[in-house]
N, C-alpha and C positions, 0 to 999 in steps of 0.2 A: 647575444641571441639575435639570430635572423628578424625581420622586420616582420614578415611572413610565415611565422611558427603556425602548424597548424593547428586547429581549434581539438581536431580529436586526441594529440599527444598532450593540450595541457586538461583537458576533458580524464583521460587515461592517467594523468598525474594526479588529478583533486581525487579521483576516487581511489584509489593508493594510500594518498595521506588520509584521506578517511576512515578507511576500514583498516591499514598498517598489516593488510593483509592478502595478498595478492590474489589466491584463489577467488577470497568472496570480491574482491571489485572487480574479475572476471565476472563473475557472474551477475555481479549489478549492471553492469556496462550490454551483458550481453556478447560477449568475445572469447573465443579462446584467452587461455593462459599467457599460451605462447605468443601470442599476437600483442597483447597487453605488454608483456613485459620488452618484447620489441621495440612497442613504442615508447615506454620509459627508458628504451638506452637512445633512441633516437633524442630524446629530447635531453638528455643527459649529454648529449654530444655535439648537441645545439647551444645549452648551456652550456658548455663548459668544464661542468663541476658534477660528481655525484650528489643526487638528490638524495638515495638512500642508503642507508645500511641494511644488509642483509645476512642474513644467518640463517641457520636452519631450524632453530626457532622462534625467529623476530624481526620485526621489519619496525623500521626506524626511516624517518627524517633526520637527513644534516641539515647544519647548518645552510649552506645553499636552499636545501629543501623548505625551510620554515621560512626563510625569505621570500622566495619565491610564493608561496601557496597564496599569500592574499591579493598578488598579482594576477596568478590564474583565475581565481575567484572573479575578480572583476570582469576582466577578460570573458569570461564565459557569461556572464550576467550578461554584458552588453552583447554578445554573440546572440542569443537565447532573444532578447528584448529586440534584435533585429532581423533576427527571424522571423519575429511571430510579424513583427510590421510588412517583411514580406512577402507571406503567406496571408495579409489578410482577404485576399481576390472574393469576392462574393460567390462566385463561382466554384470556389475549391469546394471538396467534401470537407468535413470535418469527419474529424477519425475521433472514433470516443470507445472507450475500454469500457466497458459495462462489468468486467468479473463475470456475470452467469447471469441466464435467461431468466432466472428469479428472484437475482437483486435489486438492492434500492437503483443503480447506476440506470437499470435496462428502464425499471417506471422512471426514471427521471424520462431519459431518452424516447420512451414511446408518447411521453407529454409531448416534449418538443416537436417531435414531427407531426404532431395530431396539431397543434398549435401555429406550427410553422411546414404546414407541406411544401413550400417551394425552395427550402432549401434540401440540400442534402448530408445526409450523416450516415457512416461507417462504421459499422459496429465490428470493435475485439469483445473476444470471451479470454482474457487472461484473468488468471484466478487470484489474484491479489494485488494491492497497489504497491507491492517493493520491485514485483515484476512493471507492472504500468508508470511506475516513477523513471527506471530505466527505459520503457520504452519512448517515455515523453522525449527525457532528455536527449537519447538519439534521434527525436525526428519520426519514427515510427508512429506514434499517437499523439494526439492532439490533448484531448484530456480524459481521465482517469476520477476514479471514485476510489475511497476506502479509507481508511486512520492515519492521519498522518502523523500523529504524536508518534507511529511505529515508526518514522523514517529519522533518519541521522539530519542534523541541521544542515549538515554541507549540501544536502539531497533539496532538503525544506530551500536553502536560500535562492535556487532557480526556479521556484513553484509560486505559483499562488494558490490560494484553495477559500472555499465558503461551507461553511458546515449546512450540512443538508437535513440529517436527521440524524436521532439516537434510536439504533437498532436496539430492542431488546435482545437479552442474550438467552437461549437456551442451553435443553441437554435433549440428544438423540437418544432411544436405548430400545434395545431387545424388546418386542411383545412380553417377553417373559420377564424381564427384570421388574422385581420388586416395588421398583419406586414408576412405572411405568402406567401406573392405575390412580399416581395422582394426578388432578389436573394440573398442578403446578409444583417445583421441585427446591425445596430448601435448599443453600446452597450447605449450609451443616448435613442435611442428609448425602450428599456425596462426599465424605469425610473416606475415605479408605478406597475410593475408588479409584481409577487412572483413565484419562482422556484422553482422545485424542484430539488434538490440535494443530495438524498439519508440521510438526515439527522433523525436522529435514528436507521442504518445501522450502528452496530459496524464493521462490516469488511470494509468499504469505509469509515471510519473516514479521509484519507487524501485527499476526492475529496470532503466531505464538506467542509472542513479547506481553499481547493481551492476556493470554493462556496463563503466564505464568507472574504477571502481579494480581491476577484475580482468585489464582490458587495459593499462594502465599500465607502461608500459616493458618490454613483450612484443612490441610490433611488430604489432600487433595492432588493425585500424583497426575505427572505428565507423559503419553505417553511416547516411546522412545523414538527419536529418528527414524523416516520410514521415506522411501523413494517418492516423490511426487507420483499422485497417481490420476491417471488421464481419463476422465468422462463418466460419466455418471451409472451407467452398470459398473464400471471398473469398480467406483468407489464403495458401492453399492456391497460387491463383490467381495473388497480386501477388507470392509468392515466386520462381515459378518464373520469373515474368515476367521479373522483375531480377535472376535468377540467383544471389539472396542465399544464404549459409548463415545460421543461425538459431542465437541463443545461448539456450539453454531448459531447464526440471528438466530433470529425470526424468521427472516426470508433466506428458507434453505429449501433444498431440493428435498422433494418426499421420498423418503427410501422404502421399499418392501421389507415386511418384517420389524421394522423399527417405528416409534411415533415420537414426535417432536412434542418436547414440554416445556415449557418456560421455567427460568429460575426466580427464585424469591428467598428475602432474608435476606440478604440486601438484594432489589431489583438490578444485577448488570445493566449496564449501555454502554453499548459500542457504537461509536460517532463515526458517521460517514460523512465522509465531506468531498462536493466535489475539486478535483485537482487539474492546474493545468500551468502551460508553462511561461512564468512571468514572461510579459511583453505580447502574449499572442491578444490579437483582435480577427476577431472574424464574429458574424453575425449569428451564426451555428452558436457559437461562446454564451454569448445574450441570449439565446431560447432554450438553453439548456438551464440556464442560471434562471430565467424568466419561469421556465418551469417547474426548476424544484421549489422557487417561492412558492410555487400556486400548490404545490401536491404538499408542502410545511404546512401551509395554512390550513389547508383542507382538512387532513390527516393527524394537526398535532402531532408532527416529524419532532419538533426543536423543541417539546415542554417534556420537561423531567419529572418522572412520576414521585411522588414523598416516599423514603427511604432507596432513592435509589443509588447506584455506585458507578463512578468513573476511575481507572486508574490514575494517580497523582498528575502522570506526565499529560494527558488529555485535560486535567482540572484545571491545568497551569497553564496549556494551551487554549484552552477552547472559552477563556475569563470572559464576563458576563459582557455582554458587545458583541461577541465575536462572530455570534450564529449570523447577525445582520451586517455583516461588513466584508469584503475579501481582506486575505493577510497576503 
């Protein structure tokens, strides 16, 4: 292999062996298809060797390939880890994905500038962290908010993160739906109903994934694959259309027609944590982090109410330590 392989062909390989599926690490990458799979023959031809098997329906690692991958791995960590060393300029902006002008990410972020007005910060609205975990890794953003327990480890091991807060979870529903006149919503009373949950959004892949260990043996349907839908009348609009209720925090946009209710029976929590990309230092980083201490403490972000629920994979991530320490 060349001495000088470039960083985005073994980048385009880790996320290949990861998902063993080309479409979705197009879409995690952020690239055409065709571009992706381009660069996997380039690098196939740098190596040597076919890294994969493919079929029409399966995609496999050879041999070469499983060798290879914890090379890339490294390789990219130190990539990443020197990147962020030089981008750390005082002067640079820092790019921060906030998800929506009502999430925990934007109060983190309007801290830090209240906090810190001589630096400066760039605000994305991308709507979920499987979207903002891609854009870190490209360079695009600096750091991102949202579940990490949703992303794949290969994704996790160029990341760091610090839990921020435990969103309460709600349900969205109809003025007229039934259960819309309680203040708060049993999660057994949604037994036969179906939500939606952004499923068929590649960039919110880890609030379906939440969608469906929280519905699990509750009777509790999902509802089916639906195109990403762009801005807030849009959403507003295709809800009402299809009659969906909405599975959503706390801090959700207010929709006309609909009111936002908390669940109970077990209390949901979905963990935000801020994310960003091992190795980065910049001072933007610090008053962001500086920040969401101060809005934890204030606010009672990081205390778990009695009876409440995490999915396994967050339990097992986020072990007692974790909220006060980066991973």
């Amino acid at each position: 292999m060349p001495r000088d392989t470039d960083p985005r062909l073994l980048r385009a390989f880790a996320a290949v062996a990861e998902e063993l599926h080309f479409t979705r690490a197009a879409a995690r990458l952020l690239v055409a298809q065709q571009a992706l799979s381009r660069d996997i023959r380039r690098l196939e031809r740098e190596w040597g060797a076919p890294l994969f098997t493919r079929s029409t329906r399966q995609v496999a690692l050879t041999a070469e390939g499983e060798r290879l991958l914890p090379y890339a791995r490294r390789a990219l960590a130190a990539h990443d880890e020197l990147a962020g060393a030089l981008g750390a300029g005082r002067d640079r902006p820092l790019v921060v994905d906030v998800a929506a002008p009502v999430a925990t990410g934007h109060r983190v972020l309007t801290e830090a500038r209240r906090a810190a007005p001589e630096l400066e910060f760039v605000a994305r609205f991308h709507s979920g962290l499987a979207r903002g975990a891609a854009e870190i890794a490209g360079g695009r953003v600096d750091v991102s908010f949202g579940r990490v327990a949703g992303l794949s480890p290969a994704v996790r091991a160029g990341l760091r993160h610090r839990l921020v807060r435990y969103e309460r979870v709600a349900v969205v529903l109809p003025d007229g739906h039934p259960l819309a006149a309680l203040p708060e919503v049993p999660l057994a009373a949604l037994a036969g109903e179906t939500l939606y949950a952004a499923a068929g959004n590649d960039e919110t892949t880890e609030w379906t994934d939440y969608a469906r260990a929280l519905f699990a043996g509750r009777g509790i349907g999902l509802a089916a694959p639906f195109p990403k839908i762009e801005g807030d009348d849009e959403f507003a609009r295709v809800v009402r259309k299809q009659g969906w209720s909405v599975l959503a925090s706390e801090e959700f946009v207010r929709l006309p027609g609909m009111v936002l209710r908390p669940l109970t029976d077990p209390v949901p929590l979905a963990p935000v944590s801020v994310v960003w990309r091992r190795g980065l230092r910049h001072p933007g980083l610090d008053a962001l982090l500086a920040a969401a201490d101060t809005l934890a403490a204030a606010g009672g972000w990081l205390r778990r109410p009695a009876g409440s629920w995490l999915p396994d994979a967050d339990f097992r991530l986020l072990a007692p330590g974790a909220a006060r320490r980066a991973v």
